[in-house]
BAFIDO-759737 format. One line per 2 residues: their letters; for each residue x, y, z of N, C-alpha, C. Coordinates in Angstrom, 1 decimal. Each point is the difference from the previous one (the first is absolute). Layout:
BEGIN
A	X Y Z X Y Z X Y Z ~ ...
//
This chain:
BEGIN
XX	12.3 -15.6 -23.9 0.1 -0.4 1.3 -1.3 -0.1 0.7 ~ -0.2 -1.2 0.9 -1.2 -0.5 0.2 -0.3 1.3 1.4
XX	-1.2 0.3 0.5 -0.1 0.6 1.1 0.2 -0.7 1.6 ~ -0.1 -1.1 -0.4 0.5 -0.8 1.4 1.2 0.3 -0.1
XX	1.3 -0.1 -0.6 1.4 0.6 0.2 -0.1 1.1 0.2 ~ -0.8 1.3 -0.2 0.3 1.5 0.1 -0.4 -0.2 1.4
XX	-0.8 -0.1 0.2 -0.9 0.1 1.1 0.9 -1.1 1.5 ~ 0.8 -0.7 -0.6 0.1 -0.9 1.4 1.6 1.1 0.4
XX	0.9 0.5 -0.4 0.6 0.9 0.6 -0.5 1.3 1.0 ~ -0.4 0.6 -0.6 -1.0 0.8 0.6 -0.7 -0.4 1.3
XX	-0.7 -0.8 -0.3 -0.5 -0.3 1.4 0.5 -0.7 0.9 ~ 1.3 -0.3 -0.2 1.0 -0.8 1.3 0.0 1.4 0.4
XX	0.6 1.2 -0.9 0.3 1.3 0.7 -0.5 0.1 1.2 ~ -1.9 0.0 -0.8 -0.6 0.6 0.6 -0.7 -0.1 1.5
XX	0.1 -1.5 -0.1 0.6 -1.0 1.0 0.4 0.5 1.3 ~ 1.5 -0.2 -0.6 1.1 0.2 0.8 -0.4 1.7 0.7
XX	-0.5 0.7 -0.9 0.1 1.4 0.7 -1.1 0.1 1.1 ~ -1.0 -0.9 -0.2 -1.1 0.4 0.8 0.4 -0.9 1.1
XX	1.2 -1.2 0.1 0.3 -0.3 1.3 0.6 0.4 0.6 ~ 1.3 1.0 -0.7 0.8 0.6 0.9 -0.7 1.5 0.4
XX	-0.8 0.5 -0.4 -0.8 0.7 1.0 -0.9 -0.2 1.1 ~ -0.3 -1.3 0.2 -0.6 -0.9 1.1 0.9 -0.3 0.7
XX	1.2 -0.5 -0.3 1.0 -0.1 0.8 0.3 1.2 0.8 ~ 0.4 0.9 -1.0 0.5 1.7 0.6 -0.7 0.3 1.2
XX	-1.3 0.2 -0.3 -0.9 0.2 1.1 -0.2 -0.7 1.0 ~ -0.1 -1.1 0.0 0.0 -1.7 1.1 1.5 0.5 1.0
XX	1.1 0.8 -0.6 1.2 -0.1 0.4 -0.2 1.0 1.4 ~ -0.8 1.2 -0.4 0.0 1.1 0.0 -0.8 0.2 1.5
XX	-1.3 -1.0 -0.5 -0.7 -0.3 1.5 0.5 -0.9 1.1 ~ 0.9 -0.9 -0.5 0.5 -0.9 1.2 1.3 0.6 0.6
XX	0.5 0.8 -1.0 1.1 0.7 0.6 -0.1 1.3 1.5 ~ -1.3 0.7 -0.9 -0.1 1.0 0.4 -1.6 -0.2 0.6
XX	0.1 -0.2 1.8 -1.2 -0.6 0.3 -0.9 1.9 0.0 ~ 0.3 0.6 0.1 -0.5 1.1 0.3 -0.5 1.2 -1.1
XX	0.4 -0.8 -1.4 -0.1 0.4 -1.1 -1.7 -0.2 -1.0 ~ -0.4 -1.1 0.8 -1.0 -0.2 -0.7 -0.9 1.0 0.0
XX	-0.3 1.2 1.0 -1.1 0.9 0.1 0.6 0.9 -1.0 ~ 1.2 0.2 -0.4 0.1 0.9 -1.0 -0.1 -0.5 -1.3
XX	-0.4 -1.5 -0.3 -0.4 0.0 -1.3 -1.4 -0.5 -0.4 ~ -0.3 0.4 -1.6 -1.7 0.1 0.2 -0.5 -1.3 -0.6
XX	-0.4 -0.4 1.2 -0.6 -1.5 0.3 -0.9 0.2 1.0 ~ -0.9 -0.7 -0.2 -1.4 -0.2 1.0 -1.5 1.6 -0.1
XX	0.3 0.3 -1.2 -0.8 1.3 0.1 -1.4 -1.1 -0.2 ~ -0.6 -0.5 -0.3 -0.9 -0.7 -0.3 -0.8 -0.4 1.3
XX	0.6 -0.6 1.0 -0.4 -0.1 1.3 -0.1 1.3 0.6 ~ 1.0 0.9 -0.2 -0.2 1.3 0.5 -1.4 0.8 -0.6
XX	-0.1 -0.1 -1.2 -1.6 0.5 -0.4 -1.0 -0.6 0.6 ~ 0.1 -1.5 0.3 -1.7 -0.3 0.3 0.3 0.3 1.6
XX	1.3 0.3 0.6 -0.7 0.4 1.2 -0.6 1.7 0.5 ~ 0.3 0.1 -1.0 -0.8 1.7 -0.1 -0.7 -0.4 -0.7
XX	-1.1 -0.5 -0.6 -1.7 -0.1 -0.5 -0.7 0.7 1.0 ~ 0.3 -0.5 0.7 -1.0 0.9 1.5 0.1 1.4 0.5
XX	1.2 0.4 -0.4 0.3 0.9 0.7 -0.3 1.1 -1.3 ~ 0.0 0.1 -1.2 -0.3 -0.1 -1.3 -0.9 1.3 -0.2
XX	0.1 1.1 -0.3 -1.0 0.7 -0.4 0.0 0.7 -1.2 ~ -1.3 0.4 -0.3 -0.2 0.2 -1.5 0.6 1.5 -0.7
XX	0.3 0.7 1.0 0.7 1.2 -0.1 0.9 0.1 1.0 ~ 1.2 0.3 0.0 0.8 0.3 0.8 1.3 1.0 -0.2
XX	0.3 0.3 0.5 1.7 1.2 -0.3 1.3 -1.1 0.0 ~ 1.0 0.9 -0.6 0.9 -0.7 -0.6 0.8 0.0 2.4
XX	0.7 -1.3 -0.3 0.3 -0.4 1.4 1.5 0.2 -0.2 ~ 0.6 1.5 0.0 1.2 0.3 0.3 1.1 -0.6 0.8
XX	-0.9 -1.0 1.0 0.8 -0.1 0.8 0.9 -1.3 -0.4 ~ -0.5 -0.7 -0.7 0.6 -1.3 -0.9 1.0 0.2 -0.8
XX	0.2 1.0 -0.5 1.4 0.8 -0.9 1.1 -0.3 0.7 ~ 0.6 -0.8 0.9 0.8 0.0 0.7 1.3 -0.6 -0.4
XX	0.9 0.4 0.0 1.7 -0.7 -0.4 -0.3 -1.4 -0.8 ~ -0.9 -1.1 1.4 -0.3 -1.3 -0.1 -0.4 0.0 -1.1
XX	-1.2 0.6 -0.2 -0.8 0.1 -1.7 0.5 0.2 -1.0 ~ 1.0 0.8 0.0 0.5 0.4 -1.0 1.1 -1.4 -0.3
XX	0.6 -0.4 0.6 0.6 -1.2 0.0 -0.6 -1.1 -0.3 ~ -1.1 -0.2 0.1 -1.0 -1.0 -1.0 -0.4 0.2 -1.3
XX	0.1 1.3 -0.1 -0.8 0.5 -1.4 1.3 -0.1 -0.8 ~ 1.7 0.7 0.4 0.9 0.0 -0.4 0.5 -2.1 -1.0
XX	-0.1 -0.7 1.5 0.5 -1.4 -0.6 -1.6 -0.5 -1.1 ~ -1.5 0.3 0.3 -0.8 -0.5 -0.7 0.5 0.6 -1.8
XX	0.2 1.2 0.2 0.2 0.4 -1.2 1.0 -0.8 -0.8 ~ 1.3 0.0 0.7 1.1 -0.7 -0.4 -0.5 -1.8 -0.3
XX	-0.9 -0.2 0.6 0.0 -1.5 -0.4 -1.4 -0.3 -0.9 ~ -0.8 1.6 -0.3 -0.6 -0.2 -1.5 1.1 -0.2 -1.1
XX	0.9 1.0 0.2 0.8 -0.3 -1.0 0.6 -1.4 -0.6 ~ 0.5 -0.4 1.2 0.3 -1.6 0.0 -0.7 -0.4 -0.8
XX	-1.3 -0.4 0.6 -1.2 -0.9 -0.6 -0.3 0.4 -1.8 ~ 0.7 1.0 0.1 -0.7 0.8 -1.4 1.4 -0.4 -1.4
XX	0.6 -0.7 0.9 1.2 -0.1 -1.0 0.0 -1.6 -0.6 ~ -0.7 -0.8 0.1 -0.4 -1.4 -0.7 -1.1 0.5 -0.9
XX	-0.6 0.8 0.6 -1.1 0.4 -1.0 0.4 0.6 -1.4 ~ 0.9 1.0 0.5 0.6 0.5 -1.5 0.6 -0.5 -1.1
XX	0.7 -1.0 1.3 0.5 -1.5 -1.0 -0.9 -0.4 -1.2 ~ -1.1 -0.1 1.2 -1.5 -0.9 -1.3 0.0 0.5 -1.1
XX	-0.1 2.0 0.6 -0.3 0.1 -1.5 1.2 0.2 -0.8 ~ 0.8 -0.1 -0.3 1.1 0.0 -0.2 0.2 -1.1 -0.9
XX	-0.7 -1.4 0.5 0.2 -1.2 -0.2 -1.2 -0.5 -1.7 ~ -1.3 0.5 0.9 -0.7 -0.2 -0.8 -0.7 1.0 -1.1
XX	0.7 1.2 0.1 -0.2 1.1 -1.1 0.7 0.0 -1.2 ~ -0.1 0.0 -0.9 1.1 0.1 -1.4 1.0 1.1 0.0
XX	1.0 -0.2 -0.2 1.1 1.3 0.1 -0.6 1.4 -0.4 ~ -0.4 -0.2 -1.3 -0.6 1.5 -0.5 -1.4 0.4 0.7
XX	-0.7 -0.9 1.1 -1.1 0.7 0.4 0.5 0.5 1.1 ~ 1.2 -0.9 0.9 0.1 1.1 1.2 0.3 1.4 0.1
XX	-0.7 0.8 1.0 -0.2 1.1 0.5 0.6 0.3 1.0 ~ 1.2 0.9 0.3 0.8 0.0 1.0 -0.4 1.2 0.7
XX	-1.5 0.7 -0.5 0.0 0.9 1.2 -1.4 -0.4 0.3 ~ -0.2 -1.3 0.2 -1.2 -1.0 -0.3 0.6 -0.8 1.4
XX	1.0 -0.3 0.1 0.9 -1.0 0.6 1.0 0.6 1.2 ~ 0.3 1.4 -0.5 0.0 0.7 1.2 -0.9 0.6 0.9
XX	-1.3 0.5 -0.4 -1.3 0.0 0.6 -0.3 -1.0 0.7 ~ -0.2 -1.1 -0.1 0.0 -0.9 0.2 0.7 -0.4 1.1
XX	1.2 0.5 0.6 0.8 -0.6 1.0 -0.2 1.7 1.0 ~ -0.3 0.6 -0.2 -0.3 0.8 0.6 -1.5 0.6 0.7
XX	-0.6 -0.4 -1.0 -1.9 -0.2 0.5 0.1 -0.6 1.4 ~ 0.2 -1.0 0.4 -0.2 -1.3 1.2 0.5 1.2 1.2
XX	1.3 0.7 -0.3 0.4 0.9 1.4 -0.6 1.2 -0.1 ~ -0.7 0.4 -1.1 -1.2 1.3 0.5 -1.1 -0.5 0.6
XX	-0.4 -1.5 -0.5 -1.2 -0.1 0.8 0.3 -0.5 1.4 ~ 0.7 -0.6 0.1 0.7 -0.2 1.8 -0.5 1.3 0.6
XX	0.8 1.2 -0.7 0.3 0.7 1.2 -1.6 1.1 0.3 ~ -0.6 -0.4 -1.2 -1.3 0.8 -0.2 -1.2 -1.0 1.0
XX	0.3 -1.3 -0.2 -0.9 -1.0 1.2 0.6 0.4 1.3 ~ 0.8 0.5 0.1 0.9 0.1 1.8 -0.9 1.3 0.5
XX	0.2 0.8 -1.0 -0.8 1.3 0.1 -1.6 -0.2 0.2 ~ -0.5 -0.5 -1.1 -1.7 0.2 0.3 -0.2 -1.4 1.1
XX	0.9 -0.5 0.2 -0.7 -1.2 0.5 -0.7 0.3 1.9 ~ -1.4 -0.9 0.2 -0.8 0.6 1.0 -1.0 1.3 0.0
XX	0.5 0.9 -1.2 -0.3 1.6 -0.5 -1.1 -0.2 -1.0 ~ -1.7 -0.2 0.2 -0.4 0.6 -1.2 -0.2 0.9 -0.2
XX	0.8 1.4 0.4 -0.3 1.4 0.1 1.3 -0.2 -1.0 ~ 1.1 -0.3 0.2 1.1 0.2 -0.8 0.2 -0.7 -1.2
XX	-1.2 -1.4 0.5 0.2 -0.6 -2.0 -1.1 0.6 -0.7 ~ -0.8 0.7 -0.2 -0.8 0.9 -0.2 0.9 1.3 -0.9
XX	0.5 0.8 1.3 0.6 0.6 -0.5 1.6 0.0 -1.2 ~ 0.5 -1.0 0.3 0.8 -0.7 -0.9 -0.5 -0.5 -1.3
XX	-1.3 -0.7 -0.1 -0.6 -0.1 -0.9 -0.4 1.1 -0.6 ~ -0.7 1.0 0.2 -0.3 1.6 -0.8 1.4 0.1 -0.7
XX	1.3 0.4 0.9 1.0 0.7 -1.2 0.1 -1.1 -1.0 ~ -0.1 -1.7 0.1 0.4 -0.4 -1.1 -0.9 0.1 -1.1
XX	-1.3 -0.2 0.4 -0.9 0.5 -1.1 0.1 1.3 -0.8 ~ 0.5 1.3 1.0 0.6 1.0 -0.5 1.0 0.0 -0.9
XX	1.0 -0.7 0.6 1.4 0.2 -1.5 -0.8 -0.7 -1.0 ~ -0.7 -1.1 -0.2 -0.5 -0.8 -0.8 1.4 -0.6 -0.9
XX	0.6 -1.1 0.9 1.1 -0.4 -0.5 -0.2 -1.3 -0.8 ~ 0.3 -0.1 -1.1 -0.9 -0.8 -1.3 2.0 -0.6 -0.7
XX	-0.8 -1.6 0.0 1.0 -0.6 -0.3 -0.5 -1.1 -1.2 ~ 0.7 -0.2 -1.0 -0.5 -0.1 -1.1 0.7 -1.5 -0.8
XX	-0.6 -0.9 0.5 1.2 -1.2 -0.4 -0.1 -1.1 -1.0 ~ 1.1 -0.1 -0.8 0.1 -0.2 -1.1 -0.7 -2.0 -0.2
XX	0.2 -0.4 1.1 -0.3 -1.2 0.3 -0.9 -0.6 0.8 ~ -1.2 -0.2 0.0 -1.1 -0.7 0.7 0.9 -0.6 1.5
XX	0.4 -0.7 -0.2 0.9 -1.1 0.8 0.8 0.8 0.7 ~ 0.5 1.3 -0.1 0.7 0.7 0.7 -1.1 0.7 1.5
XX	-0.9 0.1 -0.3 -0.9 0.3 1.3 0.1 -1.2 0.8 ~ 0.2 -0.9 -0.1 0.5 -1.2 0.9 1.1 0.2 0.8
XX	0.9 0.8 -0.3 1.1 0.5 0.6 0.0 1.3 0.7 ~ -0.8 0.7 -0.3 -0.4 1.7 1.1 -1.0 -1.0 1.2
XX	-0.9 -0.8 -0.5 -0.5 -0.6 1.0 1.2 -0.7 1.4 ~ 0.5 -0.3 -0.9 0.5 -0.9 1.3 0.9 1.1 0.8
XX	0.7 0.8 -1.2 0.8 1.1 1.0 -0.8 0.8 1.1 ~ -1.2 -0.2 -0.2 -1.0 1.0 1.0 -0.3 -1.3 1.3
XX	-0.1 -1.1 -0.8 -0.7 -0.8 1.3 1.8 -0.3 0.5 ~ 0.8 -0.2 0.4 1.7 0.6 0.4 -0.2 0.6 0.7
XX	-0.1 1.1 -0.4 -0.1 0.9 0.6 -1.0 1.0 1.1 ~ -1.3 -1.2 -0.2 -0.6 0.4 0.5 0.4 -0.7 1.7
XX	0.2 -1.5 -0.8 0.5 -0.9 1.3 0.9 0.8 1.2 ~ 0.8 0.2 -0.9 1.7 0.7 1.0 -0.6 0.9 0.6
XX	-1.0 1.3 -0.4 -0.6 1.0 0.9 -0.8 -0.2 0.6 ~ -0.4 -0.9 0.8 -1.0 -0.5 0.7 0.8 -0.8 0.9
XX	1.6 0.1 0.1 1.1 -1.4 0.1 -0.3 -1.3 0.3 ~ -0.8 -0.4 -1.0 -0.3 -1.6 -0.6 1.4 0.1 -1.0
XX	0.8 -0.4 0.3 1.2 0.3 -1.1 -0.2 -1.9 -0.5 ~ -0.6 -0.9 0.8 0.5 -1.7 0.0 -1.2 0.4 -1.5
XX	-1.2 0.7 0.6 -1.1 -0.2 -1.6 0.7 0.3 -0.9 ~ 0.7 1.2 0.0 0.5 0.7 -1.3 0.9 -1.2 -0.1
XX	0.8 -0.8 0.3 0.9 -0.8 -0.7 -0.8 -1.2 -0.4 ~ -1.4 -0.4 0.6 -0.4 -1.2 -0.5 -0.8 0.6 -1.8
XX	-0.5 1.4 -0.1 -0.6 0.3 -1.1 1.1 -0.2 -0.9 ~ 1.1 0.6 0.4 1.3 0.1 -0.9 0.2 -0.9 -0.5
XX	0.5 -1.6 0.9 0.0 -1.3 -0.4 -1.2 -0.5 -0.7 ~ -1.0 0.2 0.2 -0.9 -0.9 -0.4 -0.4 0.9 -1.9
XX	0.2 1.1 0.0 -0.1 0.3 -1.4 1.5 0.0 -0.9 ~ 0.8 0.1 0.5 1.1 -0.2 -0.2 -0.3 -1.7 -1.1
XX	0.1 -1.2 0.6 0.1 -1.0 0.1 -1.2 -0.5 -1.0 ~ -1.0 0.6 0.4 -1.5 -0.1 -0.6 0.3 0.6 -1.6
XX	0.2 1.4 -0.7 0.4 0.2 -0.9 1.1 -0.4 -0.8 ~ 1.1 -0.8 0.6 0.9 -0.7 -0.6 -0.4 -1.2 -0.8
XX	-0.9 -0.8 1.3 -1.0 -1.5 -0.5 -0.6 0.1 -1.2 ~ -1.0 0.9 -0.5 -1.1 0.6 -0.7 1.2 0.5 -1.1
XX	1.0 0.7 0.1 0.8 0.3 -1.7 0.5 -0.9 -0.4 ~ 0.7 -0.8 1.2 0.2 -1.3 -0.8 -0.4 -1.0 -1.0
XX	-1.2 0.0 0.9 -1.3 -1.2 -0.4 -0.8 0.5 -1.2 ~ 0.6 1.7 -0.5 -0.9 0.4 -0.7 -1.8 0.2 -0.2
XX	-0.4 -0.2 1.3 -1.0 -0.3 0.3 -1.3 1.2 -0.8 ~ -0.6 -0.8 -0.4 -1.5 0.7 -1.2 0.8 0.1 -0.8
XX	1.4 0.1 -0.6 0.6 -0.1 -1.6 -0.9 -1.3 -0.8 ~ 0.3 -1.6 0.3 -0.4 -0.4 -0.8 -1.5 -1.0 0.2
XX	-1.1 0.8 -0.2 -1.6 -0.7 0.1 -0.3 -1.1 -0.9 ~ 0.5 -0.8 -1.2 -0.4 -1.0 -0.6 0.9 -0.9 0.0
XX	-0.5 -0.7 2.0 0.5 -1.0 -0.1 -1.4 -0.9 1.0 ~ 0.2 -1.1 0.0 -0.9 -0.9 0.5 -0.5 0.3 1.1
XX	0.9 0.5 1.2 -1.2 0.6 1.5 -0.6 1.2 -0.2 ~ 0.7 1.4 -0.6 -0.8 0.5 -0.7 -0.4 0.4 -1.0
XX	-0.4 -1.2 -0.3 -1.4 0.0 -1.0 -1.2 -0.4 0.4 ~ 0.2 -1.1 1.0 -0.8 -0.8 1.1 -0.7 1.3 0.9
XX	1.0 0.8 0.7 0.2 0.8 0.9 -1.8 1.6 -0.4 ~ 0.9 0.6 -1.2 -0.1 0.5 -0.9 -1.7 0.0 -0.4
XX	0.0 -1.3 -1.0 -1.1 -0.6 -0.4 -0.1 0.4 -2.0 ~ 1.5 0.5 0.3 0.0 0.8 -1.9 1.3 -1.7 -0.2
XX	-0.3 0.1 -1.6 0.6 -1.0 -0.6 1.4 0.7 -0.4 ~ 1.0 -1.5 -0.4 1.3 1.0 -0.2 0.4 1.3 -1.2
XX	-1.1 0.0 -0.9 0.2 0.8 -0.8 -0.7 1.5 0.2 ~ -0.8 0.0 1.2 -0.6 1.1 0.1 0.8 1.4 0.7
XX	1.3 -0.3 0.4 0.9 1.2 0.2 0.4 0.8 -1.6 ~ 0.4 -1.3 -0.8 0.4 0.8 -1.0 -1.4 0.7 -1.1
XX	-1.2 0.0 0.5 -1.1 0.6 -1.0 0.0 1.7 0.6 ~ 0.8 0.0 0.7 0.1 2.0 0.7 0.9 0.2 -1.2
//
């Protein structure tokens, strides 16, 4: 079975799922005019207008902890998850049955909402990402992966996640999409599988026999 057939169900899915969570939320704001402060969108404008106010040491600002907050951090978290569930797809899609790692894949869907809630925390704080940094260096938590290509995927769960804790939740859904979509293209296309062909060789500058002298 050719990979254009595997691959074109799938991504109607995946499609379809990433519209009807645009939808969900589009519903969510026109419905509910009063709802948008409680979800995490616009933290990005909200950082540069504290540049100024910005200092290089500061104490943690208690007073931000407030119900409201917690209700951003609550829906940001929930909608890493979202975002994090096409991705699993991917690998899912593009991993060989016997290489998947299902506590590889549950890590994975879970990374994105620790770092949410750990950017909600240090964020504004270089006293507290400092100190957040020391304990992790402390546990020295060491993760060991069986696939090159799988670091592609803790990446993105961090930049997710980093999005939603900072409540840029629209970035975290464009990183989502755009590697999502981007990694699908590239297994398809099998892309750097096959080098002896006419652009690259041109490209290259090696003739077509020179892959097979390794």
């Amino acid at each position: 079975m050719r990979k254009s057939t595997v691959i074109a169900g799938p991504l109607f899915l995946i499609t379809l799922y990433y519209v009807v969570i645009s939808a969900g939320f589009g519903v969510l704001i026109t419905s509910f005019h009063d709802i948008g402060e409680y979800l995490p969108f616009g933290g990005i404008d909200g950082l540069l207008q504290d540049i100024d106010e910005f200092e290089a040491v500061q104490a943690a600002d208690v007073a931000r902890l407030t119900p409201h907050t917690m209700v951003r951090l609550a829906v940001a978290m929930f909608g890493t998850l979202l975002l994090m569930v096409p991705v699993s797809w991917v690998y899912f899609i593009t991993t060989r049955a016997k290489d998947i790692d299902r506590s590889f894949a549950q890590t994975m869907m879970v990374l994105p909402i620790i770092v949410a809630g750990i950017a909600m925390i240090v964020q504004n704080s270089v006293a507290l990402a400092f100190s957040l940094a020391g304990i992790v260096a402390a546990v020295r938590f060491r993760l060991t992966l069986g696939n090159p290509s799988d670091a592609l995927y803790v990446f993105s769960a961090i930049a997710i996640g980093l999005g939603a804790g900072i409540s840029a939740l629209g970035i975290s859904a464009v990183i989502s999409i755009g590697f999502v979509y981007t990694h699908l293209l590239l297994w398809k296309l099998d892309y750097g599988e096959n080098l002896n062909t006419s652009f690259f060789s041109f490209l290259t500058g090696r003739g077509h026999s020179d892959g097979d002298d390794d």
